[in-house]
C-alpha positions as MATLAB code, in Angstrom:
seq = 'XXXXXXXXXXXXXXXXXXXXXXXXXXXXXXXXXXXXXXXXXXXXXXXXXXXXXXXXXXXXXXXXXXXXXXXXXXXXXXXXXXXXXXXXXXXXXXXXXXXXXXXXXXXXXXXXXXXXXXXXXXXXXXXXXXXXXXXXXXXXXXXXXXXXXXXXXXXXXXXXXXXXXXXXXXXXXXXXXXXXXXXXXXXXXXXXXXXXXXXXXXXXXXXXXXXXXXXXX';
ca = [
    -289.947  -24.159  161.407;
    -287.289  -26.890  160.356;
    -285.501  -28.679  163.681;
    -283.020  -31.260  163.124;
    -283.215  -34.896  164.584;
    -281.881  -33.524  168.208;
    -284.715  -30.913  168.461;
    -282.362  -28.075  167.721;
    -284.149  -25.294  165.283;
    -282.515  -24.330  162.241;
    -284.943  -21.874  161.202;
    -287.999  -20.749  158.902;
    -288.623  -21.943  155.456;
    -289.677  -19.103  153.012;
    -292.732  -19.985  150.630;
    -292.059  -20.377  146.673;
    -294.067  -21.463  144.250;
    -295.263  -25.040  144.545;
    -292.781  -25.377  148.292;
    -290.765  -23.882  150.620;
    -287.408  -23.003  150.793;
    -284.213  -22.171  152.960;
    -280.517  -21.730  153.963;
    -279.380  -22.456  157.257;
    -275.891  -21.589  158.089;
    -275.241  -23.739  161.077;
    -272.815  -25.893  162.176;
    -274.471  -29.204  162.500;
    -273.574  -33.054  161.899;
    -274.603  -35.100  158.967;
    -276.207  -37.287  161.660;
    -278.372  -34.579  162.985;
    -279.818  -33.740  159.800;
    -280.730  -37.470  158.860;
    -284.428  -36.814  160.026;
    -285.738  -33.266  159.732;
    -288.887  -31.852  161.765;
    -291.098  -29.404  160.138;
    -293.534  -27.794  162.281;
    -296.313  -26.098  161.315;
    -298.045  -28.641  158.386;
    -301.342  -29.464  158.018;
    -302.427  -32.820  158.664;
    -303.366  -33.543  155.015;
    -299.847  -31.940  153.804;
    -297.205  -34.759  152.615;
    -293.596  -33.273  152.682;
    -290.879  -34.267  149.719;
    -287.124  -32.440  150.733;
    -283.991  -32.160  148.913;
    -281.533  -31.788  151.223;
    -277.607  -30.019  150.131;
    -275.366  -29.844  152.536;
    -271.840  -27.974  152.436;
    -269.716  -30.271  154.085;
    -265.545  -29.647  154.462;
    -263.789  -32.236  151.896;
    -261.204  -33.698  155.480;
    -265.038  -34.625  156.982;
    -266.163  -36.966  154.485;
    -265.982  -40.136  155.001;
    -266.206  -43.149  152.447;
    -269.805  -44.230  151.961;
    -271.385  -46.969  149.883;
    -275.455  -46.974  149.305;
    -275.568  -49.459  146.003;
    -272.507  -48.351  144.830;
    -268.642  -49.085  145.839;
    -266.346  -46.363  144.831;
    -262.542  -46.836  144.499;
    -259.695  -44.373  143.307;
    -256.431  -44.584  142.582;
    -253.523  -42.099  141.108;
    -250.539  -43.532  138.580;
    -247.909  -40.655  137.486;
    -247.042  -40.766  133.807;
    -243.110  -41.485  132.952;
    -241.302  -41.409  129.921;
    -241.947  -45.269  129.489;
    -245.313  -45.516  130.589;
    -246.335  -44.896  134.400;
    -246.035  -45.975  137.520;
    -248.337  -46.258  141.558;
    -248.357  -42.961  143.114;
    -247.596  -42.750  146.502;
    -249.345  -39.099  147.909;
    -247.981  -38.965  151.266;
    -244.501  -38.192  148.950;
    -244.491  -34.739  147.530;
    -244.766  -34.173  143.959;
    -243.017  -31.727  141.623;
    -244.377  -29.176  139.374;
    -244.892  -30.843  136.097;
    -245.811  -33.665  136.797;
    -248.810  -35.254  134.912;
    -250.980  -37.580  137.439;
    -253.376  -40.324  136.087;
    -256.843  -40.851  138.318;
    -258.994  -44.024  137.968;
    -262.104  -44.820  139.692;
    -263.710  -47.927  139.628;
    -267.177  -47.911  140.452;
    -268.935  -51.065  141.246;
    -272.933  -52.311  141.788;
    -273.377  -53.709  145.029;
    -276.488  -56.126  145.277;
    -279.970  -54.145  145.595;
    -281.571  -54.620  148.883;
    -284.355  -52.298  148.527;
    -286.894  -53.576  145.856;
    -288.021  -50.273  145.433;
    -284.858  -49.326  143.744;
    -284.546  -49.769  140.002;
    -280.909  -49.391  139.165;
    -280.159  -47.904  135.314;
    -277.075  -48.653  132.888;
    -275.979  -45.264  133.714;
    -274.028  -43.479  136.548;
    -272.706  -39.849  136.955;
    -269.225  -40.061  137.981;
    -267.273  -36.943  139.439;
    -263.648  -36.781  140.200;
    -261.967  -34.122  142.176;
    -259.062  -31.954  140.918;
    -256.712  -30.011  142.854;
    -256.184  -26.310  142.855;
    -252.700  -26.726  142.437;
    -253.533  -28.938  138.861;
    -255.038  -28.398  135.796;
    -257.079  -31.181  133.490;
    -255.529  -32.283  130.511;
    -258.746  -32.334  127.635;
    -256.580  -34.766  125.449;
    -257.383  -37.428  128.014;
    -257.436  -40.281  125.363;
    -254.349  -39.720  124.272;
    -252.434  -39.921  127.253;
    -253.969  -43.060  128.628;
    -252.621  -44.322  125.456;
    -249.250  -43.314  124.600;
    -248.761  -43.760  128.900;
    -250.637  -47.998  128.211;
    -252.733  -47.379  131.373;
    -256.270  -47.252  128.628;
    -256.061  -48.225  124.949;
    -258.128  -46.296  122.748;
    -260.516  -48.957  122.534;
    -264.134  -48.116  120.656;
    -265.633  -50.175  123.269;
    -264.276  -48.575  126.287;
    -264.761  -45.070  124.987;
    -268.150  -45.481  123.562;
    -269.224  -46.066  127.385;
    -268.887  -42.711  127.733;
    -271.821  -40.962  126.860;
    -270.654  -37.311  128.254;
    -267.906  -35.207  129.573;
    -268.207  -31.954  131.795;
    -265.061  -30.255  133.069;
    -264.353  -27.778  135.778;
    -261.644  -26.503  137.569;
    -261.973  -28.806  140.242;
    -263.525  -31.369  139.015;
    -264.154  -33.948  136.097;
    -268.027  -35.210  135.501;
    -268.390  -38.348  132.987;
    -271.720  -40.333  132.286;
    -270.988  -43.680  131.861;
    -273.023  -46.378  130.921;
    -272.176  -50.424  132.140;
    -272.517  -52.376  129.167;
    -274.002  -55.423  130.183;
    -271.542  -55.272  133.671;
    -271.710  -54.255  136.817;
    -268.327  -52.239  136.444;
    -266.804  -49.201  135.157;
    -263.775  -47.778  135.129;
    -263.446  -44.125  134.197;
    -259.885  -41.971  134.051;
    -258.843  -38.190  134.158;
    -255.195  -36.751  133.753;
    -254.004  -33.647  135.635;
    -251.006  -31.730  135.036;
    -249.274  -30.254  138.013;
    -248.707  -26.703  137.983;
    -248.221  -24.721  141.224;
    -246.168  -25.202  144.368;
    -248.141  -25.698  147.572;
    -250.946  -28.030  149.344;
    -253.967  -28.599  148.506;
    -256.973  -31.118  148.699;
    -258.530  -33.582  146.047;
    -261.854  -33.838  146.589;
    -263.334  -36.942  147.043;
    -264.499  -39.091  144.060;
    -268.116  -39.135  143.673;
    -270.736  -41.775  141.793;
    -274.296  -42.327  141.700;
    -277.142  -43.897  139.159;
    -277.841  -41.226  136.950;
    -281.840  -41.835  137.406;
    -281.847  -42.498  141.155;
    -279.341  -40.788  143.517;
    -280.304  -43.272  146.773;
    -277.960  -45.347  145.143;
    -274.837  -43.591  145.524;
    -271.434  -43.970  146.907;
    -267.688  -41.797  147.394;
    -263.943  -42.014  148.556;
    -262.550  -40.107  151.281;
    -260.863  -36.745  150.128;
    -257.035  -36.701  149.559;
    -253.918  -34.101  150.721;
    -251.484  -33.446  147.901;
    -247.799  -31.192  148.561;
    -245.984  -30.217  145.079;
    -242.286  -29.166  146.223;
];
């Protein structure tokens, strides 16, 4: 039986090979899940979790556990681009520029051992698509030159519908910058999930943005 921190029971775990398993559909607080009880182990039994929870994207809140994340949007013009101001509707069409800076923040724990590469993801919303010819566009729109150095930091790209995955590695920094272009395509509202980053070989060290509305009129 799994109980969360306030004594409340979530329910049974189901045996699997090597572990235990289950889904709990419950409404319940971050905060009441930060320390799980699990009746019903033996004293000699030591008990490793891996927690996922589905959280709504207006819920999150900014967090920062060895890594500071910042994002901001630019719109592409004919002569280059220019700040984007959300709260102001946008128009179908348009072609929006997203940059988040992730940054190191000193280790406290000496337990951690930070790597040279983090696993950014970027949100995209439903009412956009992703432009692949990224590179391109950063160039012609002199937000990101197509500098080898820049672009040789990043080691891999995934794309989804909603959202954009790089692996970047900091070259001797404690900084990286990463970008992704959408292109505007259907009238409505919609959210933009919140940015995402953490070490690629140790996801304590982690850190996100807050989740954004967006209105295309």
């Amino acid at each position: 039986m799994v109980k969360t921190t306030d004594q409340r029971e979530l329910g049974e775990l189901s045996p699997i090979p090597s572990g235990f398993v289950g889904r709990f559909d419950a409404e319940v607080t971050p905060a009441a899940v930060s320390e799980l009880v699990m009746e019903g182990l033996e004293a000699e039994d030591v008990a490793y979790a891996r927690i996922l929870m589905e959280v709504p994207y207006g819920s999150v809140q900014p967090q920062s556990r060895g890594l500071t994340v910042e994002r901001s949007f630019r719109r592409v013009t004919p002569g280059g681009s220019e700040a984007l101001d959300l709260s102001k509707p946008l128009r179908k069409g348009d072609v929006v520029v997203s940059e988040v800076r992730v940054r190191r923040s000193p280790v406290q724990d000496v337990r951690s051992l930070p790597s040279q590469f983090l696993v950014i993801e970027d949100g995209v919303p439903s009412l956009a698509q992703t432009i692949d010819d990224d590179e391109t566009m950063l160039a012609d729109a002199g937000i990101q030159p197509k500098e080898d150095t820049y672009w040789a930091s990043i080691k891999e790209t995934q794309r989804s519908p909603h959202k954009t995955v790089r692996i970047g590695k900091l070259l001797g920094r404690d900084e990286i910058k990463v970008y992704q272009v959408w292109r505007v395509t259907f009238n409505g509202k919609a959210a933009i999930p919140p940015a995402h980053a953490f070490d690629m070989y140790d996801e304590s060290l982690q850190g996100c943005t807050e989740s954004c509305q967006v209105r295309v009129q």
